[in-house]
DOVEX-874938 format. One line per 4 residues: number of its first residue (from 1); their letters; for each residue x, y, z of N, C-alpha, C. Coordinates in steps of 0.02 Angstrom, whole numbers, plus 50000, padded with zeros to 5 digits. Example, Ala and Ser with C-alpha at 12.3 -4.5 7.8 and 13.67 -1.06 7.14 Angstrom:
1	as	50660:49716:50390:50615:49775:50390:50660:49835:50390  50642:49888:50354:50684:49947:50357:50645:50002:50394
END
This chain:
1	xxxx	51495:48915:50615:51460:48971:50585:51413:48945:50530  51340:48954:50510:51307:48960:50472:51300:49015:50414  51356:48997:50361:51362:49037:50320:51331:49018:50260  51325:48987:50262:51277:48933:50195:51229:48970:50151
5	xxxx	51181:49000:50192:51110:49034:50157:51151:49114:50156  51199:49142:50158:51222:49187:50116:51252:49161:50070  51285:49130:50068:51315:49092:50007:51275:49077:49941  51217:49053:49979:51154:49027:49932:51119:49068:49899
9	xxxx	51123:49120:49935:51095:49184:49903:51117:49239:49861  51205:49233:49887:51224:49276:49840:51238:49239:49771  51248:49180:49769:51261:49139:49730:51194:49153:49658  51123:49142:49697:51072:49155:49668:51057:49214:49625
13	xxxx	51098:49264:49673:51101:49350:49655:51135:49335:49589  51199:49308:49572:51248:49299:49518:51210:49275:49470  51193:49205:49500:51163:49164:49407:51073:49200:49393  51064:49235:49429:51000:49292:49408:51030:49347:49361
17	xxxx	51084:49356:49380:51112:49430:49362:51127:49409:49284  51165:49346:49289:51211:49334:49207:51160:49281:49181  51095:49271:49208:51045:49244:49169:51000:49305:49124  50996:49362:49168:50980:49416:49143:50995:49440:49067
21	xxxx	51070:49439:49101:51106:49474:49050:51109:49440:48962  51113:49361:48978:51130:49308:48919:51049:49315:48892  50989:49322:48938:50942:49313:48922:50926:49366:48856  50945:49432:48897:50936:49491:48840:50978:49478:48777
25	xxxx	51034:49462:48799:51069:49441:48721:51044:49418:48675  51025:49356:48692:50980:49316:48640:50932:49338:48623  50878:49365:48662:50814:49375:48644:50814:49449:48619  50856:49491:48617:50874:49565:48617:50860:49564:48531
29	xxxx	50829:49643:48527:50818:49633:48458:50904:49679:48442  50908:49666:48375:50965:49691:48338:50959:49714:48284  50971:49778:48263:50949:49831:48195:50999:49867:48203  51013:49881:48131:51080:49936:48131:51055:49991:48066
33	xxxx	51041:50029:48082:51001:50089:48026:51037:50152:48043  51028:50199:48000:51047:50264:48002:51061:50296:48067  51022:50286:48093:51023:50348:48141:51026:50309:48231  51045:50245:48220:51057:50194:48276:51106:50234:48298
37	xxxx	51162:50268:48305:51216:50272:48344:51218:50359:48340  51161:50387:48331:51163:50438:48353:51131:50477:48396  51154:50536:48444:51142:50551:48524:51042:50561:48492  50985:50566:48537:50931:50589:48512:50911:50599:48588
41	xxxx	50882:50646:48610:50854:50665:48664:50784:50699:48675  50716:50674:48688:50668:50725:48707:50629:50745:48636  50641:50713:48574:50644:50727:48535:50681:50777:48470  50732:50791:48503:50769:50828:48473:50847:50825:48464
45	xxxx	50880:50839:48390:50938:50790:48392:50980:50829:48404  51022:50813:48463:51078:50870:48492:51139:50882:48436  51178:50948:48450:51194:50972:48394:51276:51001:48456  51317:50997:48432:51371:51033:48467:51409:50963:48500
49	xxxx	51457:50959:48567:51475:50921:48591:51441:50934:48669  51436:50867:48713:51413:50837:48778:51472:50876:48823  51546:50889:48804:51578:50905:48834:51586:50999:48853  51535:51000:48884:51539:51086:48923:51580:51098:48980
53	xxxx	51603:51132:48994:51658:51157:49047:51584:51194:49092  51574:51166:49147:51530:51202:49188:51565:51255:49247  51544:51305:49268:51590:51340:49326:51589:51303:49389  51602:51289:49444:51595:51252:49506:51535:51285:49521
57	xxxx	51522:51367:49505:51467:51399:49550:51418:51348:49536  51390:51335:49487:51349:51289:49480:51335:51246:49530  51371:51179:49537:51379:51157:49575:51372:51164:49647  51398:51214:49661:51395:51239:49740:51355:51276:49755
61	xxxx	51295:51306:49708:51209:51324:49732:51189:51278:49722  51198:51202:49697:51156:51150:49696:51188:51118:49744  51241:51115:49777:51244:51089:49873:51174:51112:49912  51209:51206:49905:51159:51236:49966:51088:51238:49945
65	xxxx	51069:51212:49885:50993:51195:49876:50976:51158:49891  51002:51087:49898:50996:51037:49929:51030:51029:50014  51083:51064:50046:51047:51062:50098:50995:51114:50141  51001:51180:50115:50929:51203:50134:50857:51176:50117
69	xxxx	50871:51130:50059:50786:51099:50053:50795:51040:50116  50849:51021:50137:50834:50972:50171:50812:51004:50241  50855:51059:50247:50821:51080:50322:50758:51108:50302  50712:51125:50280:50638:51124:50258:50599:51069:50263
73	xxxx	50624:51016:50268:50591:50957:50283:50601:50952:50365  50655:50970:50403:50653:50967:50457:50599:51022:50493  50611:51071:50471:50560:51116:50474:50485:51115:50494  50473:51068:50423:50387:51034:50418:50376:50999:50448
77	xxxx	50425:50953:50482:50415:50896:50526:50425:50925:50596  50438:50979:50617:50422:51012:50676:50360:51026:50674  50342:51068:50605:50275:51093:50622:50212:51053:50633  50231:51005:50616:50179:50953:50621:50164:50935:50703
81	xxxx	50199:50922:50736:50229:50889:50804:50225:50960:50843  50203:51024:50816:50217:51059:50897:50168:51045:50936  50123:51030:50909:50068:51017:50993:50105:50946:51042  50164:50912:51031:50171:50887:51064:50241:50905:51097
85	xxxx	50275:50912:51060:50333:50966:51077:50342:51011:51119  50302:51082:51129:50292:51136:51167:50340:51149:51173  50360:51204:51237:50400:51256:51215:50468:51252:51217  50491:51178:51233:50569:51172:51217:50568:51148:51136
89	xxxx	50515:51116:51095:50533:51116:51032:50524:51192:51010  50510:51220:51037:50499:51296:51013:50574:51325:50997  50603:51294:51062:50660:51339:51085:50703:51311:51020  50707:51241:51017:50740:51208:50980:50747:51221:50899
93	xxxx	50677:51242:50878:50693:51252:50804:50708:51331:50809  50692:51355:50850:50724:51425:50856:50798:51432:50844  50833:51376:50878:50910:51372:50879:50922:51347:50795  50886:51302:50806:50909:51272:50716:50893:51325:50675
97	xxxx	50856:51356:50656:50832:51426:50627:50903:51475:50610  50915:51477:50688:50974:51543:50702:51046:51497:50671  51034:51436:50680:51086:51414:50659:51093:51410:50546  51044:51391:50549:51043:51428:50473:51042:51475:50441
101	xxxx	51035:51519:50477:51039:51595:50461:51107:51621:50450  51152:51586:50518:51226:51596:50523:51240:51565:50447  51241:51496:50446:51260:51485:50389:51263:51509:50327  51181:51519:50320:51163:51564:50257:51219:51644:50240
105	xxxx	51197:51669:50316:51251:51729:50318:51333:51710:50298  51337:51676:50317:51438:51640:50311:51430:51634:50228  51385:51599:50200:51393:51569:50126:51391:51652:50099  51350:51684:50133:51309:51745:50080:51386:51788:50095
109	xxxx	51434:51789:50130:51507:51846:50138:51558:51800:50137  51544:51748:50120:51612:51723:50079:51598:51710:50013  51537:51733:49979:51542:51747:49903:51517:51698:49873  51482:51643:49916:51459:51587:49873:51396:51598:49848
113	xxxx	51371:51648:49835:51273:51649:49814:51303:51728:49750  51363:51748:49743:51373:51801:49691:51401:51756:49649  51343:51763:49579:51371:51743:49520:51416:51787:49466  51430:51863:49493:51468:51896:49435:51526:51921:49473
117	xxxx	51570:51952:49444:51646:51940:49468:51633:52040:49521  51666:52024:49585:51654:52083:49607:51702:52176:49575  51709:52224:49570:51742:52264:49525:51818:52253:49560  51841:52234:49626:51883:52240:49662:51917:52172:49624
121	xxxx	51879:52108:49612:51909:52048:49596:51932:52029:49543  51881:52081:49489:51905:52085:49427:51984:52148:49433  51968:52191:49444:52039:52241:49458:52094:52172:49481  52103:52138:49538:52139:52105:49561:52153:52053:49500
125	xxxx	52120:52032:49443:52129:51992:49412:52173:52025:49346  52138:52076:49328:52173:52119:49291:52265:52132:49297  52271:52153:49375:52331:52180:49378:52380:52117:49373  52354:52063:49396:52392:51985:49409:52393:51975:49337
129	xxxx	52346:52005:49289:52362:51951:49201:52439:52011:49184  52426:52078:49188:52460:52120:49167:52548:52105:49190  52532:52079:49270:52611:52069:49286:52621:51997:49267  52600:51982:49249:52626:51889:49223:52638:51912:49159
133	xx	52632:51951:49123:52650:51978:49049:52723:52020:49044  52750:52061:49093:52792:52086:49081:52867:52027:49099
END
């Protein structure tokens, strides 16, 4: 086996990496003043703590934003290509279409696109705090 020129290379990868690193050391400038170790962002000096409790909803409209933007790219890249495509790419983004729609529909009735609590869920939450109290 000719394993040599990976060897050689990753080897190269290493003493690049911790030449890097020793390089900045030394040559790195070093100042320690007032305001060195404090957060500063954008110009403006943050005030409170980094640590926020976010809801998941968050999170899980920034899935389906990202993958509906991705099927938008599939999208555009049909549209580009139907003159060569014809009418089975027709048929085809038709299906992908219907197939996002389902989805969209599934996300939109299992509650993932409502950000406020429904009156039924809050009641249900209500009666569950009330009997954990008695």
């Amino acid at each position: 086996m000719i394993l040599w020129p990976l060897a050689v290379y990753i080897g190269f990868v290493l003493f690049l990496a911790a030449g890097s690193v020793m390089l900045s050391a030394v040559l790195g400038e070093r100042h320690e003043g007032r305001a060195r170790n404090t957060p500063y962002e954008s110009g403006i000096v943050s005030t409170g703590s980094a640590r926020v409790r976010l809801s998941t909803k968050f999170y899980l409209v920034a899935i389906l934003f990202v993958l509906f933007d991705l099927e938008a790219v599939f999208i555009f890249a049909w549209a580009v290509a139907v003159p060569e495509l014809g009418w089975a790419g027709y048929y085809g983004i038709l299906v992908f279409v219907g197939l996002l729609m389902v989805g969209l529909v599934y996300e939109w009735r299992q509650g993932a696109l409502d950000w406020g609590r429904s009156p039924a869920a809050t009641d249900r939450a209500r009666r569950a705090r009330l009997s954990s109290q008695k």
